[in-house]
N, C-alpha and C positions, 0 to 999 in steps of 0.2 A: 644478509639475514637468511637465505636460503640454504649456505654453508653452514651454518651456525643449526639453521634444522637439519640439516643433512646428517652431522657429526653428532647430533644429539639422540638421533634417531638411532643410528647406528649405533652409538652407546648403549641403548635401551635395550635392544637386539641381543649386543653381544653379550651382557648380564642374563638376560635370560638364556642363551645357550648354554652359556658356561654354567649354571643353576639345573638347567635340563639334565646336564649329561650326569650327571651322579641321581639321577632322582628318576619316580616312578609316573603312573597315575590312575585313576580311579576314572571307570567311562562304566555309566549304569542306567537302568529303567525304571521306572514304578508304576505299577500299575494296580487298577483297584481287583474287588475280585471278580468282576465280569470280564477282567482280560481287557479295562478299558486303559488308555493312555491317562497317569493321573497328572494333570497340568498343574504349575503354579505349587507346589509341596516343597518344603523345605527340608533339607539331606545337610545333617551337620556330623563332620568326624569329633567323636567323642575324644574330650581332650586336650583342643585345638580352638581356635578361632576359626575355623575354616568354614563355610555354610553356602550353599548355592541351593537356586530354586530348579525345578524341572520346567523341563521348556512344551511347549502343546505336544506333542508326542511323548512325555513322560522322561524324556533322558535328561540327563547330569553327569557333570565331567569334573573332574580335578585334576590340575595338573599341577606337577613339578611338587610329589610327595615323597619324602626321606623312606626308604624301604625300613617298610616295619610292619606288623598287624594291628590294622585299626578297626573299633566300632562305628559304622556308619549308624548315627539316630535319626530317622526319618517323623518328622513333629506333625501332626494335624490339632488347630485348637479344638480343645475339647475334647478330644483323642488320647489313648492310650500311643505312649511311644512305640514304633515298631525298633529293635536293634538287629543290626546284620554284619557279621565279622569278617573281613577281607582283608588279602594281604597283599601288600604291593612288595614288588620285585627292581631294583636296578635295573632302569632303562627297560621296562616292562608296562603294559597298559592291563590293571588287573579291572575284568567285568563281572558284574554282579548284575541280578535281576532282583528285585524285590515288590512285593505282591500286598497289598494294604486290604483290611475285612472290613471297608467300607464300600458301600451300593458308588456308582458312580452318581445319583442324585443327591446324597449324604456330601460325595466331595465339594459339586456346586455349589455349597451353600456356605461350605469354608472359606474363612480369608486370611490370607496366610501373608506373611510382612514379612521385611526384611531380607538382605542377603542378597539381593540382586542390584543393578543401577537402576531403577525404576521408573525414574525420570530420563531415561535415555534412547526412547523411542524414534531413532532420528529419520525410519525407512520411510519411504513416501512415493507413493503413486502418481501424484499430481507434478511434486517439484520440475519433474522431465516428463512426465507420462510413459516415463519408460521403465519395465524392472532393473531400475536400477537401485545400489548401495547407497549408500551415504558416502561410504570412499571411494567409488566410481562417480560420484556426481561432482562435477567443475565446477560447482557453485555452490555459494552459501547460503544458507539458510537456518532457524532457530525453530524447533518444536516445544508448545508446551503443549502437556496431555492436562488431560482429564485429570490422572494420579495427583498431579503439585496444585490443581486448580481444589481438586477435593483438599489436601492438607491444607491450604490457606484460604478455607472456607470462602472464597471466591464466590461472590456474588456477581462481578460487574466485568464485560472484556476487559473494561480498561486495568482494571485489577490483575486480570489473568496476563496481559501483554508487560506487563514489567518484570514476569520472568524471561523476556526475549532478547536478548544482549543486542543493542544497537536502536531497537526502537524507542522513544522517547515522545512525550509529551501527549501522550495516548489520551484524549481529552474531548467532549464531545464540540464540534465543528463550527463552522459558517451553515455550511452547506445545507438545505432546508429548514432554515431557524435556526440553528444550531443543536437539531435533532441525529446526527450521524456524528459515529467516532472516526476524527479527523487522529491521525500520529505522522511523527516526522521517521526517516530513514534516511541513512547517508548524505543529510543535508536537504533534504528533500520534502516537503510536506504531502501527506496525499488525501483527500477529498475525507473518503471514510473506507471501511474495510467490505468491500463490493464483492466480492469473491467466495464462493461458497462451491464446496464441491469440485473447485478448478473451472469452474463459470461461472458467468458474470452476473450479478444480482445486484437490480439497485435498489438497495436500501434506504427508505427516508427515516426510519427509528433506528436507536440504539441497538443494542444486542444484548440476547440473554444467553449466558453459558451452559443452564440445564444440555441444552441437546448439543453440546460439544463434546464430541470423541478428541480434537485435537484443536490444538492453532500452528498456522505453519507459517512463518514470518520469514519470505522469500527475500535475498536480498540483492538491490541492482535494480536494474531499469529489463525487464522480463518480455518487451513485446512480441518476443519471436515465436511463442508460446500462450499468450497471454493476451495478445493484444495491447490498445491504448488505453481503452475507456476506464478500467479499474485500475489502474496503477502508473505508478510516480517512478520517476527517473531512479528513485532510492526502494524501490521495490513493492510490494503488495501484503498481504495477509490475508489467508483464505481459511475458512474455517470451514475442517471436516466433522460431519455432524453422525452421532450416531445410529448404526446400523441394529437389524434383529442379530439374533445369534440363536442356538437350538435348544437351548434347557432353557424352561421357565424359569424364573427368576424376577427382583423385584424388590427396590425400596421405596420409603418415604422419609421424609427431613422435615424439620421445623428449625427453623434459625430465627434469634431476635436478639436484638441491639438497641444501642443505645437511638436518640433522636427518633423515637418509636417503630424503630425498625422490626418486620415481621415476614417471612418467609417461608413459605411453605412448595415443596415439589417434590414428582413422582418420578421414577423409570421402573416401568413392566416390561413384560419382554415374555413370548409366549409364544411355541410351533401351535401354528392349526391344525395341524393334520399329523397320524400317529407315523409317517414316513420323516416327517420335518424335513418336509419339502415347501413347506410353506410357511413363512413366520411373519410374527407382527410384534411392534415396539412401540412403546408410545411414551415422549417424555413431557410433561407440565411442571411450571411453577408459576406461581403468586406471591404478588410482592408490595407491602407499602411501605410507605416511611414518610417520618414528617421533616426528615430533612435539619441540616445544622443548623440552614439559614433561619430568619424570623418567620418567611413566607416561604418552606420550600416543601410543601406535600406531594408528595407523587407516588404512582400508582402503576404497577404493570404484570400484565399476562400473558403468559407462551404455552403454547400445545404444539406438538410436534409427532402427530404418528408418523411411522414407518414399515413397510409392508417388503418382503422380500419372499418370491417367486422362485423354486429352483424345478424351470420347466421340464428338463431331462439334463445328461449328463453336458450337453453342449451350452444350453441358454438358461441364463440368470436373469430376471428385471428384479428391478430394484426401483418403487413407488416411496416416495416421502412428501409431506406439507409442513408448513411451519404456520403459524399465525402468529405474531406476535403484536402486543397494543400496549400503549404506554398516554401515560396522562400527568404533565407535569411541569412545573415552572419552566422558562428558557428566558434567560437575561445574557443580554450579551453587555459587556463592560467594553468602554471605547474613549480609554482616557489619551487622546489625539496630544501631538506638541503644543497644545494649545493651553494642557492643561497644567502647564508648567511646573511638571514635575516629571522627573526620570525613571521612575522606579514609585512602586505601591507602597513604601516605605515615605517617602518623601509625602505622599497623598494623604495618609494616615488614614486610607479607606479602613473600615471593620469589615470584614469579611462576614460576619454574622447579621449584617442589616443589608439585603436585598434592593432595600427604595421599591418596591413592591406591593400588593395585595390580594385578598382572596378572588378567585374566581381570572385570575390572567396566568392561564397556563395554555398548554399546546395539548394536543389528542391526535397520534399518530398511530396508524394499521399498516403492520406489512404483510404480504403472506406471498409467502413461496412455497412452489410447488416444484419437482423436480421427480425425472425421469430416468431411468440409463437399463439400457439392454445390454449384457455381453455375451456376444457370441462368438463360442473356436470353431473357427474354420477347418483348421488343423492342428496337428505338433505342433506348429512354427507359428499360425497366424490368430490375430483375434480381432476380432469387429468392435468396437465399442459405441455407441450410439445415445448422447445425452441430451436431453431437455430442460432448461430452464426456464419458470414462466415468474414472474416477482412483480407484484402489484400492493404498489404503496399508493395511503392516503393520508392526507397532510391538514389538519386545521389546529392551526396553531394561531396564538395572540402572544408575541411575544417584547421586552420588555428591552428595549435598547437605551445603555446609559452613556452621554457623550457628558463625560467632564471636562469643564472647560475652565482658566483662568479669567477671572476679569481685573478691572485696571485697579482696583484698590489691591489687590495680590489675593483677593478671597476667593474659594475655590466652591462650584456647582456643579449638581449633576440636571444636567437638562434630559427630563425622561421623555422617550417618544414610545411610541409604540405601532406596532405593526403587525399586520392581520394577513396572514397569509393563507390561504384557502386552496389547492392542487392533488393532480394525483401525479403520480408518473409509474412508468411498465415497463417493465424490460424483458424480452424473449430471446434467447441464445439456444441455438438449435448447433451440436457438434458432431461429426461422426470422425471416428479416432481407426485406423487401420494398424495394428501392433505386431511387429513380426519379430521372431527372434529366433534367427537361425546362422550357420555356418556356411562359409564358402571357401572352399579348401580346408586350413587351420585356422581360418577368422573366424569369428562370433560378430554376428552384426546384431544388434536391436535397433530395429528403425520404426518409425512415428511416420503415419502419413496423416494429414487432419484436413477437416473442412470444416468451418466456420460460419454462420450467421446470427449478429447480432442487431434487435433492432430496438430502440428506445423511442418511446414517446412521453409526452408529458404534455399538461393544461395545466396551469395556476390564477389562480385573482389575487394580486396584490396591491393591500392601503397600507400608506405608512402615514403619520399624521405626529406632531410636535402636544403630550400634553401640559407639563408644567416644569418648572426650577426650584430646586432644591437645595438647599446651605449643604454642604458635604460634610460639613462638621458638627450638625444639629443631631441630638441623642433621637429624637422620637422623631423622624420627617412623619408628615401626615400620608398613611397608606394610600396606594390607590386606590378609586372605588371604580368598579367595573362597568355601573352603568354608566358611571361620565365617560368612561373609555371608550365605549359602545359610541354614548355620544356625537364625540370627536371623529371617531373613526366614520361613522356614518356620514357627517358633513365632509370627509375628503374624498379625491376622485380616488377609482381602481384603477388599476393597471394589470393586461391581462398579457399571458404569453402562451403561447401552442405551438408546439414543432413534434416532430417525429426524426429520425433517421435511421440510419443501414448501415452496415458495415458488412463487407462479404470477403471471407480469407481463407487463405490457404498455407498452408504449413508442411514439411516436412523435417523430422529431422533424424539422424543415424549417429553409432555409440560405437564404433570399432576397434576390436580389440588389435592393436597391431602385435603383439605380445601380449603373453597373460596377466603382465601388469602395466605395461602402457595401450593408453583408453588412447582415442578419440571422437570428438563430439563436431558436428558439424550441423547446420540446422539452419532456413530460413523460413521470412512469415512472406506473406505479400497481401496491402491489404486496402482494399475500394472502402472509403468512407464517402457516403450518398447522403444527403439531403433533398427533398422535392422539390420541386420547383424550377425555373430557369435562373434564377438566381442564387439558386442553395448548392451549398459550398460542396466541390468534388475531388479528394484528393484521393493519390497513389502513394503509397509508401512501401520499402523494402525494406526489411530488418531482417538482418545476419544472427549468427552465435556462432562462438567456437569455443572450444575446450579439451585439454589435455590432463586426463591422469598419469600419474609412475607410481604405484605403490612402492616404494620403498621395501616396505614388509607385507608380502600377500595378508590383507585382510587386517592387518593394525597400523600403517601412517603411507598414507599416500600425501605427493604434493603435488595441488592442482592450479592451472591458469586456465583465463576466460578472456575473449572479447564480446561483451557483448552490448546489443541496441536497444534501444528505446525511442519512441516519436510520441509528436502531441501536433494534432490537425493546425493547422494556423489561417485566420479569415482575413479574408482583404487583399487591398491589393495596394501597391508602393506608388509615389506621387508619377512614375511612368507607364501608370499602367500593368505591371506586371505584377500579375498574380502571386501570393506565400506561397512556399513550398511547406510539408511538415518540417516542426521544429526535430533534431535530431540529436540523441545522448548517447554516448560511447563512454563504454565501461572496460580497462583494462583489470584485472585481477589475479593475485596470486596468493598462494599459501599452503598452508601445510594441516590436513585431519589425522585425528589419532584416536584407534579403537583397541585398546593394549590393556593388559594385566587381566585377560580374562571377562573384558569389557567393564571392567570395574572402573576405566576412565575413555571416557569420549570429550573430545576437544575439537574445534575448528579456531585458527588462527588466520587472518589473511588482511590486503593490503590492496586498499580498491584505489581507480584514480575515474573519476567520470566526468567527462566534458560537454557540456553541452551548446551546440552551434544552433544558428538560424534563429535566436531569442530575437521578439519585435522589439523594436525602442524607437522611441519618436525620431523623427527626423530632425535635424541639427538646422536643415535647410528651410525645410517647411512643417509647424508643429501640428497642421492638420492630417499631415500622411506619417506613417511608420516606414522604418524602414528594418530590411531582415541583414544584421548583421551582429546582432547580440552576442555575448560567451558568458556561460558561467561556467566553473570549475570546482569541484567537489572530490578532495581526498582525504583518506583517513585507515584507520586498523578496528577490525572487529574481533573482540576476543570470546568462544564460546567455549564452555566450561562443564561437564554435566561426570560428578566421580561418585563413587560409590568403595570409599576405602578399607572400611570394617563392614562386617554385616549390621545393616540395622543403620550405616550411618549413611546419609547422603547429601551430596552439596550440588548445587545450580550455581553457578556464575559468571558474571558475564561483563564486558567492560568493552568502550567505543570514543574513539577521538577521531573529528570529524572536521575539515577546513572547508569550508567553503566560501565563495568570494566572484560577483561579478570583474568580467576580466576586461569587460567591453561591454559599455554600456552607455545610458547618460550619464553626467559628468558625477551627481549626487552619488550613485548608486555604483560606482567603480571601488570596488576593496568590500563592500558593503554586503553582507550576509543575510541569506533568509531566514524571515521568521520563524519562531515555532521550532530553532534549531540549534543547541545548543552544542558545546566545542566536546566536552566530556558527558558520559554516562556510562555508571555503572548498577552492576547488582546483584547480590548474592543471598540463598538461601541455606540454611543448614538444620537439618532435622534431624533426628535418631529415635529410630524404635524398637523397643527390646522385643531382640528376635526367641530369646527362651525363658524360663526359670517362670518366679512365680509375679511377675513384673511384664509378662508377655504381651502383646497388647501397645504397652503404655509407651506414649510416645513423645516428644516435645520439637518444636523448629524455633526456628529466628532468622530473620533480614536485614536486610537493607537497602534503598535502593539510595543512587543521587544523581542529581544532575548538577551539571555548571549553571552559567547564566546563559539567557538567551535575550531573543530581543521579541518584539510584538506588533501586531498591528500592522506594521506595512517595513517596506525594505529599507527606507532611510537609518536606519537602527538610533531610533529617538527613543523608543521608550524601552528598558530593560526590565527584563523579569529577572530577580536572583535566583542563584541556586537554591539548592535545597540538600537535605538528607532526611530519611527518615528509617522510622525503623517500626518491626514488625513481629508478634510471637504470637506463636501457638502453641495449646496443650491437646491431646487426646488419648482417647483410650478405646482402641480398635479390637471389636469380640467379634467371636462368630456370630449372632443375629444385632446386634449395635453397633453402634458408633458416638460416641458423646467427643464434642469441639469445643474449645473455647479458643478466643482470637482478641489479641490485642492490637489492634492497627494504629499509627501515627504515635506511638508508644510517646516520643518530645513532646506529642499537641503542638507542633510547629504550625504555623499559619504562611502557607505558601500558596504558590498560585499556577500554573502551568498552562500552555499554550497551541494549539496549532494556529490559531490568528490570532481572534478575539481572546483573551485571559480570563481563564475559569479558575475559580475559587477551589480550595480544596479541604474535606471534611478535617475538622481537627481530630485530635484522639475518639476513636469510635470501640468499643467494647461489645463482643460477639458470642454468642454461646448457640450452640447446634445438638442436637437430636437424630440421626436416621437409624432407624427400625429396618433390616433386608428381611424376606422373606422367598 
């Protein structure tokens, strides 16, 4: 496969040279009439299909132009066209300047579409902590912006993570009631998306996308970087949340849909001070909906100011809070082998009757707070110093359904219910050392880091059996809350409280051994502490490496990685000898592509991940475990993001994934984890007309699918089906509006998806949106 990109590449290449050498090109500025850089303006040669945006400095390039004299049309909406004549030469760069009679506050408030890959955001600060490219970085990873989350009127993460090629079953969790979004990766489930900012946050609610600048869906087993606590052997997702910027600026939205859905949220954004050296940003939304289900109301709020400090020319802080609160059913489905049936189809559950009633939902608060200093030291160095402070509160009543078979073959759902009452807190304290400098003809960027993270948590939990149900009864009798109350009050609580620590240390270096062959070399080293004389203390070492070769400076490089991943392990084997961490090794390889003028960006690659030291019971004695476990986890992730015509843009993204205990107990030998299905793909295609009298107007369409998966626990007894579905949107993008409309679930399929427990998913939902900029 690597010869096959090799030559493929190399084809691309030599088309393009052979296309250069007879051809000119256009490299130009625009600027308003203050003499400021005009960002973001679309520059179309008159005549042509040809159209590109200017970049934050004002410049625009075309290349590989037939010599001849063209009209450059420079469009602002609402705007008189400017036109500027220029003529390209054989094998010649012809520059132009052109100058716009609008105020630089008139440009802000323009939005200009089209012409560029829009969705092709892939740079990132977090993925390595290092400035690195996308085709300098040895690892994979998928970006969605803000841009595709606005087009498909995204309301919910798990909405926004199905444009991430490889991630699947993005659905909310176990883990605190089933109040956090659990998703699977490379075979892999992970808790929920803990990660904020490149630190760790623990989240006991959902997540609201308002204050999302990006999502960045890392992928592989990360700990060298990253640590254990947030992330799964199949990688993480961390969401980068929005910053101030210098011009005021400012919308609001109103969204409603069907099942009484209603939405409303704000982004301001505002310099204090007439230097704009001081700015503030503040995003909110509110949200209810009555849900598909018969009983499923729910309710939630997010505010999120942001404050950014530019002390002098060396130090920057950077202050943000989030609050976020939610209030809303949580039913977890728990149809065991008991319930003798394989699949939701066989059950003939309705997906539209809950077994439910008023008054049994959950009420969860998170609020994060977050810090970060940077200070240059020099040229070369920079200090970065971040804060994490995340304190959730948890009271939840939620609704647990075990359906069970009994001996006449009639099927019940036996409802229990359970009252969970906790807070937990998490504090990540990091200081980052960034250097990027030369030693002889090398270029080194190196990462020096220090880590402290600590978690606590208290919770009281009743769970308590309240009645049985015919599964096949049209109207089962609601639940009523006080008898809930009841019940729950006659059983005992169970209470739990712990704290812990973690204290690490990181370094890692990017060296250029040539201008196009990288290398990445990196370890973690990391003390996991609990109190006590009996509270568990381990050491773990995790490695990374990585090699680039650009093939083509700056359009296809091909990258490999080894890299680790751990997870703490408690106890100790029937001789007394203490776990060691369990330990996941990731080889990978493949090939990025940033070509045609960035009009296509691609990641292709080919993971294999092992992981040793998994417990399983002892064969000898079933009261002790013993550490000799293997699972094995290979597959291809295909990542897709082009931009062929102006105005037209596609996302897509495809993933096949094998995984399989290799070493285990006997049941669970071949046998696959939950929540993890073999295929998944997905794709989006939108177009909006970048001119004429049609400007503005835009339309998309999707699709996403999965294979099947399994549920519930590792025996793979109960499967979930595949699915496909599909997706469109229309809109019509002005300079102060935005009017949306959004067809989700277009089939009205009724499906269901997974990270353990199986959650129901909305049938055909109908969306119409509003925002107002100012």
């Amino acid at each position: 496969m690597t010869k096959l990109l090799f030559f493929l590449s190399a084809f691309i290449f030599s088309l393009q040279t052979l296309y250069a050498q007879s051809s000119g090109s256009i490299k130009g500025t625009v600027t308003t009439s203050d003499n400021k850089p005009a960002a973001a303006v679309t520059v179309h040669i008159k005549g042509t299909n040809k159209s590109t945006l200017t970049d934050d400095k004002g410049n625009f390039r075309f290349k590989n132009i037939a010599p001849s004299t063209y009209i450059l049309e420079v469009s602002l909406v609402g705007y008189a066209d400017v036109d500027q004549r220029v003529t390209v030469s054989s094998n010649e760069e012809a520059r132009v300047g052109i100058q716009l009679q609008v105020t630089a506050n008139t440009l802000q408030e323009v939005v200009i579409s089209g012409g560029t890959n829009k969705f092709a955001k892939k740079e990132s600060e977090f993925v390595a902590r290092l400035p690195l490219t996308n085709l300098e970085n040895p690892q994979s990873y998928s970006v969605v912006t803000k841009e595709i989350m606005q087009e498909q009127l995204v309301t919910t993460i798990e909405g926004a993570l199905k444009n991430a090629a490889g991630i699947s079953n993005a659905a909310p969790g176990p883990g605190g009631g089933g109040t956090s979004v659990g998703f699977a990766s490379r075979g892999f489930r992970t808790g929920s998306t803990n990660t904020r900012n490149g630190l760790t946050a623990g989240n006991v609610t959902l997540l609201d996308p308002v204050n999302m600048e990006r999502i960045e869906a890392i992928k592989g087993p990360s700990a060298t970087l990253f640590g254990s606590q947030a992330v799964s052997y199949g990688g993480l997702v961390n969401i980068v949340t929005k910053q101030p910027f210098e011009t005021f600026k400012g919308e609001v939205g109103y969204t409603a849909g069907s099942f009484g859905f209603n939405r409303v949220t704000a982004d301001i954004n505002t310099p204090l001070n007439e230097e704009k050296t001081a700015l503030f940003r503040i995003n909110a939304a509110g949200e209810t909906q009555n849900g598909f289900q018969d009983y499923g109301q729910a309710s939630t709020f997010d505010i999120a100011p942001s404050f950014l400090y530019k002390a002098n020319d060396r130090l920057v802080i950077r202050l943000d809070a989030e609050v976020f609160t939610t209030k809303r059913p949580i039913i977890l489905y728990a149809p065991w082998g008991g319930a003798g049936a394989g699949n939701f189809s066989e059950l003939g559950l309705d997906i539209k009757q809950s077994f439910s009633g008023e008054g049994l939902d959950s009420r969860q608060t998170t609020t994060n707070l977050f810090a970060r200093a940077d200070y240059k030291i020099s040229g070369n160095w920079t200090s970065q110093t971040n804060f994490s402070y995340t304190l959730g509160n948890n009271h939840t009543k939620y609704l647990f359904l075990n359906i069970e078979q009994y001996p006449d073959d009639s099927r019940y759902v036996s409802r229990e219910n359970y009252d969970v009452n906790g807070t937990l807190s998490s504090t990540d304290f990091q200081q980052n050392f960034i250097g990027d400098f030369t030693i002889g003809n090398f270029r080194n960027r190196l990462l020096i880091g220090f880590d402290y993270l600590r978690y606590t948590y208290a919770s009281t939990r009743i769970d308590a059996y309240f009645d049985t149900v015919d599964i096949h009864y049209s109207t089962p009798q609601p639940i009523n809350i006080y008898n809930v109350n009841q019940v729950l009050a006659a059983s005992p609580a169970r209470r739990y409280a712990g704290n812990d620590q973690t204290y690490s240390a990181y370094i890692s270096d990017v060296f250029n051994i040539t201008d196009k062959l990288l290398a990445m070399a990196s370890v973690r080293i990391d003390r996991y502490v609990e109190p006590g004389d009996d509270g568990l203390k381990q050491t773990a070492l995790s490695p990374k490496f990585g090699l680039v070769y650009q093939l083509v400076k700056n359009k296809v490089s091909l990258f490999g990685n080894y890299m680790n991943g751990f997870q703490n392990s408690y106890g100790e084997d029937s001789k007394g000898n203490a776990f060691k961490p369990q330990q996941a090794n990731q080889l990978e390889g493949g090939v990025k592509l940033d070509v045609f003028d960035h009009k296509l960006s691609a990641t292709i690659s080919y993971y294999n991940i092992k992981v040793q030291d998994v417990l399983r019971t002892d064969p000898n004695d079933p009261t002790f475990s013993i550490q000799d476990g293997t699972q094995r986890s290979q597959g291809i992730d295909v990542d897709i993001i082009a931009n062929p015509l102006p105005g037209l843009n596609i996302v897509a993204g495809y993933a096949y994934n094998d995984n399989k205990y290799i070493q285990a107990e006997d049941y669970l030998i071949g046998k696959r984890n939950t929540g993890t299905p073999w295929n998944t793909g997905n794709i989006w295609v939108s177009y909006k007309a970048v001119r004429g009298a049609l400007h503005g107007l835009g339309i998309g369409a999707g699709a996403n699918f999965s294979g099947s998966t399994y549920a519930l626990n590792d025996d793979n007894s109960f499967v979930l089906d595949g699915y496909k579905t599909f997706d469109a949107t229309a809109f019509y993008d002005f300079t102060k509006w935005r009017l949306s409309v959004k067809l989700n679930n277009i089939g009205n399929l009724k499906y269901w998806v997974a990270d353990y427990y199986p959650v129901p998913q909305a049938p055909r939902q109908f969306l119409a949106s509003l925002t107002v900029r100012f």
